[in-house]
N, C-alpha and C positions, 0 to 999 in steps of 0.2 A: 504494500500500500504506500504509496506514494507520501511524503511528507510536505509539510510549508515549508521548507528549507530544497524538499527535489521540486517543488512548482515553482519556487525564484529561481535555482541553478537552469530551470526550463524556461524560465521566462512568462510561463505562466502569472508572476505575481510578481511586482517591480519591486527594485530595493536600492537604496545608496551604495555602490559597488564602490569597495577601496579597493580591493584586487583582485587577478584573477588568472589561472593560467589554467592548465588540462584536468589539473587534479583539485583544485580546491578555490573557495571563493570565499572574500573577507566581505563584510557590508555593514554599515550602521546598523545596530540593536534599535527598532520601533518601539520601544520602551528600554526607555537607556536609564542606570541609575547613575550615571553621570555625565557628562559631554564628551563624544568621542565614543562612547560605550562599541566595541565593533566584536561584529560575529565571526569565527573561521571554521568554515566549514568543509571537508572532504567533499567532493561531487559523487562518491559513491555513498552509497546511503545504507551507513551501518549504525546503528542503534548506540551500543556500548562501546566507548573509546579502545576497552582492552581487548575487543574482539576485533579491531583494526589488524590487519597483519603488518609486520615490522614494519616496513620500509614505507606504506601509507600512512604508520604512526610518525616516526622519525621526518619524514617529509613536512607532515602536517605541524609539525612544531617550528620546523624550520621556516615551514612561510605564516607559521603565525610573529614569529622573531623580526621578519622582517616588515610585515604590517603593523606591530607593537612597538619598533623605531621607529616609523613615520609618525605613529602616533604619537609617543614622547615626545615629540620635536612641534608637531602641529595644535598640540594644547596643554596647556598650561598645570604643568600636575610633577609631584616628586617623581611616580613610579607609575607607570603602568602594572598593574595588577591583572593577575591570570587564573581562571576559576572555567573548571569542568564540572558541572552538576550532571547535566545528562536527562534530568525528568521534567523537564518542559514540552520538550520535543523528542521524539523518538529517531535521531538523527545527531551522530557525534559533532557538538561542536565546541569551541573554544570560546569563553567571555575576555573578551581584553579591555580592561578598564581602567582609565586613567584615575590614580590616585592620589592624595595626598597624606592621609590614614588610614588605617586598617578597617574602621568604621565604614569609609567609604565603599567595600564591598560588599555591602549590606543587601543581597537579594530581595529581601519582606521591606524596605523602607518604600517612602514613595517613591515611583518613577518620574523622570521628567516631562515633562508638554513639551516637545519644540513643533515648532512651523517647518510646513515644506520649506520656507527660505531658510530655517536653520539650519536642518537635516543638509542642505546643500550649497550652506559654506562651511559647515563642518567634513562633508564628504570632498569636496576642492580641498581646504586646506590641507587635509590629511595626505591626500591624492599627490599635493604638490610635494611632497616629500620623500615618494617613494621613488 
């Protein structure tokens, strides 16, 4: 069964694209608990991160590494911060989120409201850094 993470990688369902190459696609979180909040997702569509086989796990860190420098660089934050939950969506993906305390990756606080103009000049700024 197809997920809302395989209906964007299909185009199906549009999203704020930071990157993207054969294996995996980054995009704004639609409910971000911070600014920059971005997704990284495999394009194959497995459930459990540890049921990934090696080299699509190891890959998948690797461009989350380099989505997670852009990010650092295009908002304002000590650290970006890295969080696999895995039970929202039934599809492995990576939260990368800019931090400035540990508080900050607080899944149950509120989320933020941005405007489609926010969503994309936070998607440019990140963008221009990659």
């Amino acid at each position: 069964m197809a997920t809302i993470f395989s209906k964007i990688i299909s185009g199906e369902i549009p999203c704020y694209k930071i990157a993207e190459n054969d294996d995996f696609l980054a995009f704004l979180d639609m409910f971000p608990v911070a600014e920059g909040h971005t997704l990284v997702i495999p394009k194959k569509e497995v459930d459990y991160i540890f049921d990934l086989d090696e080299e699509t796990y190891d890959k998948l860190f690797a461009f989350s590494r380099t989505v997670a420098k852009a990010v650092h660089r295009a908002i304002s934050c000590r650290k970006v911060g890295i969080s696999v939950i895995g039970l929202e969506v039934p599809h492995t993906h990576v939260h990368l989120v800019p931090i400035n305390q540990v508080s900050d990756m607080n899944f149950s606080k509120q989320k933020l409201t941005l405007t489609k103009e926010q969503f994309i000049e936070i998607q440019e700024k990140i963008k221009s850094y990659l």
